[in-house]
Backbone and ligand atoms as CSV (ligand in chain L), in Angstrom:
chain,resi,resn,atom,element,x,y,z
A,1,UNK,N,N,-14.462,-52.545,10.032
A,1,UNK,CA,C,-13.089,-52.192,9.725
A,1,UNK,C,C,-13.049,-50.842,9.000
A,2,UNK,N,N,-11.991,-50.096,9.158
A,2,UNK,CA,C,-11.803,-49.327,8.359
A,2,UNK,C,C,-10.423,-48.709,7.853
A,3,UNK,N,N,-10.730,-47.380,6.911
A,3,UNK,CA,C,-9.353,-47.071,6.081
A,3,UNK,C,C,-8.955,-45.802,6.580
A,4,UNK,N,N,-7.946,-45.637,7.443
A,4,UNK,CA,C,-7.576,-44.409,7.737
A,4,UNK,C,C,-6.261,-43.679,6.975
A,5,UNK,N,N,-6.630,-42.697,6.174
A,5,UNK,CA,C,-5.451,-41.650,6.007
A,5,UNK,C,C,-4.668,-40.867,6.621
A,6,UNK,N,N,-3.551,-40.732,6.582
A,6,UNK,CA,C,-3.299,-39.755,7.763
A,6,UNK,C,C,-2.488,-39.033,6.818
A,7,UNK,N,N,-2.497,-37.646,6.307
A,7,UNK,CA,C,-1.789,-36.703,5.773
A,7,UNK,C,C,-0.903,-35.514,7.066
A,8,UNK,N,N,0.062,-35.206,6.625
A,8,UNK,CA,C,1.416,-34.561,7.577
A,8,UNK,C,C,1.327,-33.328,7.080
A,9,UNK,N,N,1.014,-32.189,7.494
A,9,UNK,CA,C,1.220,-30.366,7.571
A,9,UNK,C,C,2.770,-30.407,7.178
A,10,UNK,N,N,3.777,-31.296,7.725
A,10,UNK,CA,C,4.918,-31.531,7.758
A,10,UNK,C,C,5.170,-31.519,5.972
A,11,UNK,N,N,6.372,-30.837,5.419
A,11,UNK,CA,C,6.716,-30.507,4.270
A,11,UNK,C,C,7.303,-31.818,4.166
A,12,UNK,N,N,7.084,-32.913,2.613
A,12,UNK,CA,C,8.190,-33.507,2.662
A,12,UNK,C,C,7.985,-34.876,3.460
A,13,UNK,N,N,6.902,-35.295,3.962
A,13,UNK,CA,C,6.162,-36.260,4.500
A,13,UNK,C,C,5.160,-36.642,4.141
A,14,UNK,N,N,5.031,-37.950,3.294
A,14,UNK,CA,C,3.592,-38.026,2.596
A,14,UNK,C,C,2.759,-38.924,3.184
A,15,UNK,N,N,1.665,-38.559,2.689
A,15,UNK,CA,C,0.589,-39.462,3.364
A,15,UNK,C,C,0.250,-40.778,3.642
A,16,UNK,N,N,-0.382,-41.791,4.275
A,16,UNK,CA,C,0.100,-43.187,4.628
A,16,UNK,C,C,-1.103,-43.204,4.822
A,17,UNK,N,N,-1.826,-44.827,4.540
A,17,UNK,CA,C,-3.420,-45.582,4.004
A,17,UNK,C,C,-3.203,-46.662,5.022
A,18,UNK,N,N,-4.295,-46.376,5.512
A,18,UNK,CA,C,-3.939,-48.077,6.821
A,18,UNK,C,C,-4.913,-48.863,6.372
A,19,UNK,N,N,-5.474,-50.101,5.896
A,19,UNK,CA,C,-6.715,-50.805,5.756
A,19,UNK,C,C,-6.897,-51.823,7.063
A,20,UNK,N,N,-7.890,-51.968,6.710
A,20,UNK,CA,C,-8.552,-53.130,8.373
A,20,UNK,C,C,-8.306,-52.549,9.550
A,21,UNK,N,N,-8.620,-51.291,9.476
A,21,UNK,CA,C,-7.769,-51.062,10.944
A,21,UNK,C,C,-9.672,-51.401,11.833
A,22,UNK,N,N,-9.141,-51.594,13.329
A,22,UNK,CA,C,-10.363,-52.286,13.934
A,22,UNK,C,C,-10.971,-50.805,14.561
A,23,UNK,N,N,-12.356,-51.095,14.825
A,23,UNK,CA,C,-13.158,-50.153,15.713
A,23,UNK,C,C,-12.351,-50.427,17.171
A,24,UNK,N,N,-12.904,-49.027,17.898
A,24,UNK,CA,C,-12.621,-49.396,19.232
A,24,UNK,C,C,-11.622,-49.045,19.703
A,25,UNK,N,N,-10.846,-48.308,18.707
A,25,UNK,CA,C,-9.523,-47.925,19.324
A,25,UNK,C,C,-9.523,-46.258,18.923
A,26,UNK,N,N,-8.640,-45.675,19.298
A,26,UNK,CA,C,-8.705,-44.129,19.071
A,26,UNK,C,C,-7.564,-43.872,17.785
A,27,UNK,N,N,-7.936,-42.964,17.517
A,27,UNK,CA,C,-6.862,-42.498,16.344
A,27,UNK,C,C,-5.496,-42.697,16.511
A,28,UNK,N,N,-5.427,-41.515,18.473
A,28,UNK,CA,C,-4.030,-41.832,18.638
A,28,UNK,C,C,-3.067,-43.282,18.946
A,29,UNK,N,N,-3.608,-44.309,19.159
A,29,UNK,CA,C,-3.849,-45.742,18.508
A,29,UNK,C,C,-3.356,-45.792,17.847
A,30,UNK,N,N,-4.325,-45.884,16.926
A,30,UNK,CA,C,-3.880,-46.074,15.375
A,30,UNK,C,C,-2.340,-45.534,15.116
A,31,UNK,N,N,-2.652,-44.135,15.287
A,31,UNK,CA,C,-1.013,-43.600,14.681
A,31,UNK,C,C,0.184,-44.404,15.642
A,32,UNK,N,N,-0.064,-44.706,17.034
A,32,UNK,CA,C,1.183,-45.071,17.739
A,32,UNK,C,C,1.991,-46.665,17.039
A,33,UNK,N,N,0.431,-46.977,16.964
A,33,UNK,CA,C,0.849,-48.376,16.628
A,33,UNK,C,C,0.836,-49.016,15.158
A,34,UNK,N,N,1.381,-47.356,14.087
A,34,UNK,CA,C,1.805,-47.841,13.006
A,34,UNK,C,C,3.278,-46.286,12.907
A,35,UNK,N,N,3.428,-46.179,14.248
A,35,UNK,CA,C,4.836,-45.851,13.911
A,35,UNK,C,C,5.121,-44.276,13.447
A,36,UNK,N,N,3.810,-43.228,13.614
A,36,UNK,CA,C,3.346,-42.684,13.426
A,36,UNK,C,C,3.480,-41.625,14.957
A,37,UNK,N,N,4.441,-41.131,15.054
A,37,UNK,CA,C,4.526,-39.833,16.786
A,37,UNK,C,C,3.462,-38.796,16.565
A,38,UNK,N,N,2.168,-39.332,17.410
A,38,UNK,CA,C,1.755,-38.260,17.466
A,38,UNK,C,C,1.811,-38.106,19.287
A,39,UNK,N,N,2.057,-36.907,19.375
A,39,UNK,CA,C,2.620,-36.403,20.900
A,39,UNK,C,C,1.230,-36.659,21.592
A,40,UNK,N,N,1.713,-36.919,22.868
A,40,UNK,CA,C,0.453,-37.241,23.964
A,40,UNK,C,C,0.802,-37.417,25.399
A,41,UNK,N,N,1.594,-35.592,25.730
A,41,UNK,CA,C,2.111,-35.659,26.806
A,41,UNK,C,C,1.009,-36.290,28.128
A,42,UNK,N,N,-0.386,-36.074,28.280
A,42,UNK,CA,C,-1.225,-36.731,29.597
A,42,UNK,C,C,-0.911,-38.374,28.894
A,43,UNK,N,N,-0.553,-38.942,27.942
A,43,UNK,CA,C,-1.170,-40.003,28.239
A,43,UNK,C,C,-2.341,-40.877,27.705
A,44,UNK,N,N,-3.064,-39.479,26.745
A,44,UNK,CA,C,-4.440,-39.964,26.688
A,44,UNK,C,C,-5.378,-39.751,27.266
A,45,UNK,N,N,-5.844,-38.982,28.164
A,45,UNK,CA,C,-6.558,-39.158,28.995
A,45,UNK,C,C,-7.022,-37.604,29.205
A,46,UNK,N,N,-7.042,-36.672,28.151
A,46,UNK,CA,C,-7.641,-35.499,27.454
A,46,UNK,C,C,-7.370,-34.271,28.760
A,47,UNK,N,N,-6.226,-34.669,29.250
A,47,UNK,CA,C,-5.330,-33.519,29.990
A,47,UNK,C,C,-4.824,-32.578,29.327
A,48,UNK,N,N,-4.254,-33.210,27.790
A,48,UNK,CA,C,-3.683,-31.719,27.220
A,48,UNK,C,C,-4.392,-31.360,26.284
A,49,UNK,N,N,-3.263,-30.934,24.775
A,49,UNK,CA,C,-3.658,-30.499,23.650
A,49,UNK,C,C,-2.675,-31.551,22.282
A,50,UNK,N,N,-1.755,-32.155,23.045
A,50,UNK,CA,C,-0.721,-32.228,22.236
A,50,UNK,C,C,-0.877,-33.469,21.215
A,51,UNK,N,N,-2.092,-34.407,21.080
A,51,UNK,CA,C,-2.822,-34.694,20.271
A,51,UNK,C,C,-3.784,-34.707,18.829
A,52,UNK,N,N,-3.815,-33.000,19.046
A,52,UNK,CA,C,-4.558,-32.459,18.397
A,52,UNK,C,C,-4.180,-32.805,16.826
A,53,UNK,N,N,-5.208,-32.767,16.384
A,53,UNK,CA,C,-5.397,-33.041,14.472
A,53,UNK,C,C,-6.761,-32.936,13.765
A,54,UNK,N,N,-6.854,-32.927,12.448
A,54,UNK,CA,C,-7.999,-32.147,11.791
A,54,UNK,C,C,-8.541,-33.586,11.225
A,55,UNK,N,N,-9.659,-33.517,11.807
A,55,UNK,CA,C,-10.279,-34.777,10.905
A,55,UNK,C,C,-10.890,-34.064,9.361
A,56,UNK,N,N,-10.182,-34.537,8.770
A,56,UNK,CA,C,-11.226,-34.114,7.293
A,56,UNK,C,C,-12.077,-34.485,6.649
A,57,UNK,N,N,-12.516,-36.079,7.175
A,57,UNK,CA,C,-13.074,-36.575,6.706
A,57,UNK,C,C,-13.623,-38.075,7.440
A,58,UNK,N,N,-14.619,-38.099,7.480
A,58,UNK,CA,C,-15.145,-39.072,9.105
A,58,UNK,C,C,-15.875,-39.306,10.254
A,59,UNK,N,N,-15.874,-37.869,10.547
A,59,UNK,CA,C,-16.228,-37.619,11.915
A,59,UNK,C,C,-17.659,-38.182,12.118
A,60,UNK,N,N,-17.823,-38.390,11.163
A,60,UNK,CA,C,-19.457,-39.501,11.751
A,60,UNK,C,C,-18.889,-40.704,12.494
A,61,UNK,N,N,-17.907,-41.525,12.103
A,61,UNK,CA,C,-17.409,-42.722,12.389
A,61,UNK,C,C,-16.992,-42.738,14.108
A,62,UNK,N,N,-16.608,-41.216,14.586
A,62,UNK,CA,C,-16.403,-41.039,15.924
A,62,UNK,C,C,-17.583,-40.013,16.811
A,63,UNK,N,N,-17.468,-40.535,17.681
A,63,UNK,CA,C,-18.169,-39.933,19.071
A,63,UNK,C,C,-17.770,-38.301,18.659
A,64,UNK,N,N,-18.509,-37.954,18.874
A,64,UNK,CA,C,-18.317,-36.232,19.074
A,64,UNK,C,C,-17.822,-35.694,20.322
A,65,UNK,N,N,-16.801,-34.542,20.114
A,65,UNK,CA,C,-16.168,-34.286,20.995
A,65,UNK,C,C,-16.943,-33.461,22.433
A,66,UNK,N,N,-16.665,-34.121,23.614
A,66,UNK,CA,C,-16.950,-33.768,24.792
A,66,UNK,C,C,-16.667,-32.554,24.989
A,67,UNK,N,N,-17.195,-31.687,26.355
A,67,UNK,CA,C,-16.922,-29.943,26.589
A,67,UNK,C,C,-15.194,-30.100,26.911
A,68,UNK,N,N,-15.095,-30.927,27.733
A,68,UNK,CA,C,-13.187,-30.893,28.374
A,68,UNK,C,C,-12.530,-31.164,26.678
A,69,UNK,N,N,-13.169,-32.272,26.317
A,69,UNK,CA,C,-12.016,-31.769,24.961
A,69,UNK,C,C,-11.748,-31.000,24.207
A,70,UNK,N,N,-13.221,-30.514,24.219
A,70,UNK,CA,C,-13.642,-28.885,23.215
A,70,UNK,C,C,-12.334,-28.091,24.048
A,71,UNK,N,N,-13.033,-28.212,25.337
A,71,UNK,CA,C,-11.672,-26.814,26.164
A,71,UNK,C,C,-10.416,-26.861,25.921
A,72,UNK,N,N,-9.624,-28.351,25.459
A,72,UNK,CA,C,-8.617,-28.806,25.519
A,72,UNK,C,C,-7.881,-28.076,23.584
A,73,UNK,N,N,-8.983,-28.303,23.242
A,73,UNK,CA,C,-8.593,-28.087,21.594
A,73,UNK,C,C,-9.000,-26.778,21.434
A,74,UNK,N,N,-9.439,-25.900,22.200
A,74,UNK,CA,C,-8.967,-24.295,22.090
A,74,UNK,C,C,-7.849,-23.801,22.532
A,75,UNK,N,N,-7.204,-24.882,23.582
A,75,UNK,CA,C,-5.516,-24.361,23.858
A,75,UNK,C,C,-4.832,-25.014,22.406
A,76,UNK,N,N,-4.990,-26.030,21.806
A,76,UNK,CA,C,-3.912,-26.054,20.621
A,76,UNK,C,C,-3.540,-25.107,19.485
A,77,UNK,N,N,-2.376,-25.468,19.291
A,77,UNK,CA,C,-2.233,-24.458,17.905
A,77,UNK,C,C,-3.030,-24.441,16.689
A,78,UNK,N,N,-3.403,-23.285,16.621
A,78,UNK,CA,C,-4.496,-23.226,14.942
A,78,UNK,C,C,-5.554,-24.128,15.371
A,79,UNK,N,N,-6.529,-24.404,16.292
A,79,UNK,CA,C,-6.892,-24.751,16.053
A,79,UNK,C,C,-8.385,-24.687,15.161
A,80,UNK,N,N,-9.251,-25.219,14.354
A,80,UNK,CA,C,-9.739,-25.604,13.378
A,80,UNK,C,C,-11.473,-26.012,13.961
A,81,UNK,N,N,-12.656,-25.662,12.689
A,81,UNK,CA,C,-13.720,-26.219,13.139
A,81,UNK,C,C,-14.001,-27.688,13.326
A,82,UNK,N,N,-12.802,-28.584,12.532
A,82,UNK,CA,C,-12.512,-30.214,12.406
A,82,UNK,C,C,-11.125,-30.092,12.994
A,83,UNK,N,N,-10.987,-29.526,14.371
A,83,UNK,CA,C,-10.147,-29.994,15.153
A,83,UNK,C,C,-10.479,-30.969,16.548
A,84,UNK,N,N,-9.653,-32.061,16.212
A,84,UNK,CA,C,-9.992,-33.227,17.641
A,84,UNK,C,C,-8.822,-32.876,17.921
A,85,UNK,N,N,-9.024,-34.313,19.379
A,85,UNK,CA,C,-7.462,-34.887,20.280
A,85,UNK,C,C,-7.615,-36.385,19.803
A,86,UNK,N,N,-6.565,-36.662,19.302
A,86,UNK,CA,C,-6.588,-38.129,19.047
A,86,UNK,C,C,-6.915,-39.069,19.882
A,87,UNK,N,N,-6.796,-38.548,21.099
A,87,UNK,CA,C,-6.753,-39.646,22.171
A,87,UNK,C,C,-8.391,-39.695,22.407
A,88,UNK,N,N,-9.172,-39.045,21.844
A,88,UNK,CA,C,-10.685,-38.822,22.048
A,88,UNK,C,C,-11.298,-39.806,20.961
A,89,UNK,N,N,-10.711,-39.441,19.811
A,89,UNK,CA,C,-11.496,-39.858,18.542
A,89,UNK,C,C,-11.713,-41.704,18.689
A,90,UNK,N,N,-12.508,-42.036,19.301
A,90,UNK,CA,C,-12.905,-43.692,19.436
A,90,UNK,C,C,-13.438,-44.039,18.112
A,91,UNK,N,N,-13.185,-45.027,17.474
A,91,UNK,CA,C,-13.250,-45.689,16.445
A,91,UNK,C,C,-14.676,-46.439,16.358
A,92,UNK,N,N,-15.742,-45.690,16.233
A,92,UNK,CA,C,-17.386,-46.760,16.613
A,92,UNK,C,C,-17.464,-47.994,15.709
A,93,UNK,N,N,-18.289,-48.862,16.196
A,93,UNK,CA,C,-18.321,-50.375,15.100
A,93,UNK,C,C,-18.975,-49.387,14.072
A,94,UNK,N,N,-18.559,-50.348,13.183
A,94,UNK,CA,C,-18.566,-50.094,11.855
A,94,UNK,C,C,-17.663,-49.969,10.667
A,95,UNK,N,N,-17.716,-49.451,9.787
A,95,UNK,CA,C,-16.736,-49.793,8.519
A,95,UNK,C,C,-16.539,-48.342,7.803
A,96,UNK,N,N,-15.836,-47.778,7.517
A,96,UNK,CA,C,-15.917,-46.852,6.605
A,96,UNK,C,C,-14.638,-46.038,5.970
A,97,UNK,N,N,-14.165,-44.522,5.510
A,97,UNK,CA,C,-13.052,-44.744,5.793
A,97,UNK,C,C,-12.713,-43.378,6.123
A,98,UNK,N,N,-11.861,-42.819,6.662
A,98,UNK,CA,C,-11.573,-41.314,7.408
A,98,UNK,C,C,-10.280,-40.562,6.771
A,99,UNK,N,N,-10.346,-39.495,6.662
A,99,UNK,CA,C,-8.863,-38.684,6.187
A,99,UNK,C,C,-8.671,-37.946,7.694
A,100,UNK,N,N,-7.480,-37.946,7.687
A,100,UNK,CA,C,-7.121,-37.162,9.019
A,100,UNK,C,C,-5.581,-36.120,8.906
A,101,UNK,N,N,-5.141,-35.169,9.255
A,101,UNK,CA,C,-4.230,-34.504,9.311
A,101,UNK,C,C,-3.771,-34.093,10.353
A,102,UNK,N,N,-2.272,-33.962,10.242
A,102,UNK,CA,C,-1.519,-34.180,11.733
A,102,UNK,C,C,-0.809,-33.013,11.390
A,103,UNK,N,N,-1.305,-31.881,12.193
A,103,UNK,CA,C,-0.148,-30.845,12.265
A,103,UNK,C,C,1.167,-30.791,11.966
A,104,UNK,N,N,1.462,-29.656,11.599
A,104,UNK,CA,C,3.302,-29.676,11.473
A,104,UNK,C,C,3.882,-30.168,12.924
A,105,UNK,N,N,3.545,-29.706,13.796
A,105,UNK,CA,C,4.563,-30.149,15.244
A,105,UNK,C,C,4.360,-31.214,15.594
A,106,UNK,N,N,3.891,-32.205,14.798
A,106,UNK,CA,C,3.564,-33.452,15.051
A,106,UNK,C,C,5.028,-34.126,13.952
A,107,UNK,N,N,5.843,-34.573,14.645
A,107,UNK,CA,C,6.804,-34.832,13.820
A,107,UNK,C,C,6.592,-36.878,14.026
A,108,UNK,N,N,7.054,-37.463,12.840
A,108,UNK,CA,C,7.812,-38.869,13.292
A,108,UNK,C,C,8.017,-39.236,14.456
A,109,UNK,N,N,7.868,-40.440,14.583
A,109,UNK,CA,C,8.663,-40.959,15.638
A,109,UNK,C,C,9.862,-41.199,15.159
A,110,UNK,N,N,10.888,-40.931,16.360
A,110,UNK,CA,C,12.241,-41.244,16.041
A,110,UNK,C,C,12.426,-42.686,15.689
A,111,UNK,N,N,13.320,-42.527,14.540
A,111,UNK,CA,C,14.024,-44.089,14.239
A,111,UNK,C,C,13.070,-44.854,13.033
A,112,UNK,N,N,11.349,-43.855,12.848
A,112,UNK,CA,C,10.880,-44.691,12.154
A,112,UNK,C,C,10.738,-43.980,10.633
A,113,UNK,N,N,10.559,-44.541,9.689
A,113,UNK,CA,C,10.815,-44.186,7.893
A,113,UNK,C,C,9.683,-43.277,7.141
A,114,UNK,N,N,10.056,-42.423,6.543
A,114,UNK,CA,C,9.178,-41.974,6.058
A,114,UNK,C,C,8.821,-42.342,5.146
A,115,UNK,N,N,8.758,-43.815,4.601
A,115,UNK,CA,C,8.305,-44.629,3.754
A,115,UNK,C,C,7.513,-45.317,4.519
A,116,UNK,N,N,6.564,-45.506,3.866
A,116,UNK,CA,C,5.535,-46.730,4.845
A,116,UNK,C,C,5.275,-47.571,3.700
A,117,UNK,N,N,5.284,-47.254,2.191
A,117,UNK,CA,C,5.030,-48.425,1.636
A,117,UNK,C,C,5.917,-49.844,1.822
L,1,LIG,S1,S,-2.900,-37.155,24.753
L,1,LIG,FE1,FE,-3.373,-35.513,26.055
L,1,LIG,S2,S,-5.305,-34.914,25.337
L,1,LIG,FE2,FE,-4.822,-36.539,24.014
């Protein structure tokens, strides 16, 4: 299991602590299914860029990024030497816990609170 942070570039949006979250799933996962828009026009399936976010802390816990994603995360904005695609970052067994940051153009999902406590 583990503890993912997710901090917002976004002014005015604070950061949100997930515990137990399970291996095996990808970041962009994680964020969809706590309400959390992070954009993913392919789908997932490492067609675009619009995924993109800075792991700050973790990246042992995931697979290292492939050449197509590398290619994929030189088209995003700014991107960074701890820049992934969420839809890449697989969650390996194990336990530990990760900080992650979601660009400014990564806004909310509509309708959902910027309270998570
Ligand atoms: S959703 Fe398109 S590359 Fe991740």
């Amino acid at each position: 299991m583990y503890m993912i942070t997710f901090n917002f570039e976004q002014k005015a949006v604070s950061s949100v602590t997930f515990t137990n979250v399970k291996p095996a799933q990808s970041l962009l996962e994680v964020a969809l299914a706590n309400k959390i828009h992070l954009h993913h026009d392919c789908g997932g399936v490492c067609a675009c860029s619009t995924c993109h976010l800075y792991v700050e802390k973790g990246d042992d816990y995931l697979e290292g990024p492939g050449r197509r994603e590398k290619d994929y995360i030189g088209r995003a904005a700014d991107p960074r030497l701890n820049s992934r695609l969420g839809c890449q970052c697989i969650l390996q067994d194990g336990r530990g816990k990760l900080i992650v940051t979601l660009p400014d153009q990564t806004p909310l999902r509509e309708g959902s609170t910027l309270n998570f406590k």
